[in-house]
DRENNUVO-416248 format. One line per field, with one value per atom (N, C-alpha, C): residue number from 1; chain; x, y, z. Coordinates in steps of 0.2 Angstrom, whole numbers. Layout:
<atoms>
seq: NUM  ... $
mol: A  ... $
xx: X  ... $
yy: Y  ... $
zz: Z  ... $
</atoms>
This chain:
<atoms>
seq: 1  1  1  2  2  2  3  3  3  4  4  4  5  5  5  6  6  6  7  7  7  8  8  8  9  9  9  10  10  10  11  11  11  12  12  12  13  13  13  14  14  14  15  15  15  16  16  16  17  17  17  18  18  18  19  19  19  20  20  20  21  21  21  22  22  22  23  23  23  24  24  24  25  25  25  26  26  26  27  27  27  28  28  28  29  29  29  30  30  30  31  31  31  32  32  32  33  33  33  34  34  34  35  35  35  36  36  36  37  37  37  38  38  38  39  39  39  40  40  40  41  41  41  42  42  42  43  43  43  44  44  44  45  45  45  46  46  46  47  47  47  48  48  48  49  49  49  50  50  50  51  51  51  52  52  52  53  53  53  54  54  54  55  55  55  56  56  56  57  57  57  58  58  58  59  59  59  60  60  60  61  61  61  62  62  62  63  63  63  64  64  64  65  65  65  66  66  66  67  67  67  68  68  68  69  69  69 $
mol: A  A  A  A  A  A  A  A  A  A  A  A  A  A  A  A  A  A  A  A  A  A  A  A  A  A  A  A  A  A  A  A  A  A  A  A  A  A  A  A  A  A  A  A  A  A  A  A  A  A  A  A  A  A  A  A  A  A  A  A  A  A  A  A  A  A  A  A  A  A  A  A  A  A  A  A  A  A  A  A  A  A  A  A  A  A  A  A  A  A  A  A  A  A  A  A  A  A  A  A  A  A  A  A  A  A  A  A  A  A  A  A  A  A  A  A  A  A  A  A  A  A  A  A  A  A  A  A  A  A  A  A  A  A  A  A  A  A  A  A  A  A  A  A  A  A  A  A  A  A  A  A  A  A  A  A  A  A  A  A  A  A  A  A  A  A  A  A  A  A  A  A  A  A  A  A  A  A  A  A  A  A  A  A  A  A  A  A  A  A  A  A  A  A  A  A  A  A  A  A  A  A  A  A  A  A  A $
xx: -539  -536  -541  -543  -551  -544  -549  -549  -543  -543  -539  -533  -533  -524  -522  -525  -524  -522  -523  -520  -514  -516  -512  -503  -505  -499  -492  -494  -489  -486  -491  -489  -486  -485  -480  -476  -476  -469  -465  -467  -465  -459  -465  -463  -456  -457  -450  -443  -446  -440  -437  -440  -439  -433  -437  -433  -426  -427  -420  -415  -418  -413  -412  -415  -412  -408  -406  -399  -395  -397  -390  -390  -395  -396  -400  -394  -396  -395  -395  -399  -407  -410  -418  -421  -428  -430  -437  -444  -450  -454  -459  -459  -465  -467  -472  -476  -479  -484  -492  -493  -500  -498  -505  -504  -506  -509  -513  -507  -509  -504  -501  -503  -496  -492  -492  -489  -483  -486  -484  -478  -479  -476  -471  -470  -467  -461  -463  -459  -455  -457  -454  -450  -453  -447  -440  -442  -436  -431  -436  -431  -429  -432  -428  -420  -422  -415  -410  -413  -406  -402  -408  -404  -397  -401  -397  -392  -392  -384  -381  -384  -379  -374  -380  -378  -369  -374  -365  -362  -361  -354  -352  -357  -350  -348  -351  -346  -341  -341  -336  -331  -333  -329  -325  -330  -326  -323  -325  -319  -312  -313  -307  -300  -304  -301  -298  -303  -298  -293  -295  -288  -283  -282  -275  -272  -277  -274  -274 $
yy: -1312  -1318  -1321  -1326  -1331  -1329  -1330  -1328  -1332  -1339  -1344  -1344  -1343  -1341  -1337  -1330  -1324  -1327  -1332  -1334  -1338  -1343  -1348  -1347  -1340  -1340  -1336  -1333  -1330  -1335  -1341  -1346  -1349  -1351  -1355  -1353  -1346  -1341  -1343  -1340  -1342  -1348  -1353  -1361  -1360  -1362  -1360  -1356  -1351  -1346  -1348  -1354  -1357  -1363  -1365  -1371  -1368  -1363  -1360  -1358  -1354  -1353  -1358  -1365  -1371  -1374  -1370  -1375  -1371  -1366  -1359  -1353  -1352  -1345  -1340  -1336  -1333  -1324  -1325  -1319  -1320  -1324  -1326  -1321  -1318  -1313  -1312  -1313  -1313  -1305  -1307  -1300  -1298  -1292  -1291  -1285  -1287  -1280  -1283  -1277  -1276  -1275  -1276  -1274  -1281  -1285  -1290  -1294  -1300  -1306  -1309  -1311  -1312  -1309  -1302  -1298  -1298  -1297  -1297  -1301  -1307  -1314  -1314  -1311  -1311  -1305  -1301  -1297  -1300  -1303  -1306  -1311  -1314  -1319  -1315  -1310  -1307  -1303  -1301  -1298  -1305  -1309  -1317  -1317  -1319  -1321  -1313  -1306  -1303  -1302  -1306  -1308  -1311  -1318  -1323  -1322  -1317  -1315  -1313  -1307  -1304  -1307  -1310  -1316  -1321  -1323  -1327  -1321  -1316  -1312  -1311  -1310  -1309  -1314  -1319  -1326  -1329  -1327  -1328  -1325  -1316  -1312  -1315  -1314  -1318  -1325  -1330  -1335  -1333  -1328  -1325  -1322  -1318  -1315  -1319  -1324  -1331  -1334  -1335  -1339  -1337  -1328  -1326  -1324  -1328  -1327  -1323 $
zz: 390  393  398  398  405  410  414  425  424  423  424  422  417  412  418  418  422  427  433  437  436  433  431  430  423  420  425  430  433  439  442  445  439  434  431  432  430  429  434  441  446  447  445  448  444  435  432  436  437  440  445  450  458  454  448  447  444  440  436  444  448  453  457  458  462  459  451  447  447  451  451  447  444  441  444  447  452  448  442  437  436  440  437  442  436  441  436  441  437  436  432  431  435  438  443  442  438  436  439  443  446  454  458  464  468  465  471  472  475  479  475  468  464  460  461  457  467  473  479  480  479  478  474  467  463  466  467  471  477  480  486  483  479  472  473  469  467  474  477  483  487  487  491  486  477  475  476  475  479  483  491  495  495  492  492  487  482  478  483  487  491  495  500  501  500  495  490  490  488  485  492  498  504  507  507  508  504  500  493  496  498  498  505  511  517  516  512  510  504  504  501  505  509  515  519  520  526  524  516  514  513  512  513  518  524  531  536 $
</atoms>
């Protein structure tokens, strides 16, 4: 594979995956093989949208709680 793809194609990935979760798919998760900075990135991808599931399920959870009072 040229130098370029090799960079390129994981920024695509990336990009894709930013946009799949700003429509709400918050199962989107990139794949992060290697050690350098977009393999790094890609990891931090993915621990960002776990947060952010966790996130939702305990505000869900604490608007559930509220509304039974």
């Amino acid at each position: 594979m040229p130098t370029a793809r090799r960079i390129t194609k994981p920024i695509d990935e990336l990009v894709q995956a930013n946009r799949r979760l700003a429509e709400g798919d918050m199962a989107v998760r990139v794949h992060t093989p290697g050690r350098g900075e977009l393999a790094m990135l890609g990891r931090s991808f993915n621990s960002m949208v776990d947060t952010l599931e966790r996130t939702q399920r305990e505000l869900l959870h604490k608007e559930k709680l509220a509304s039974m009072g």
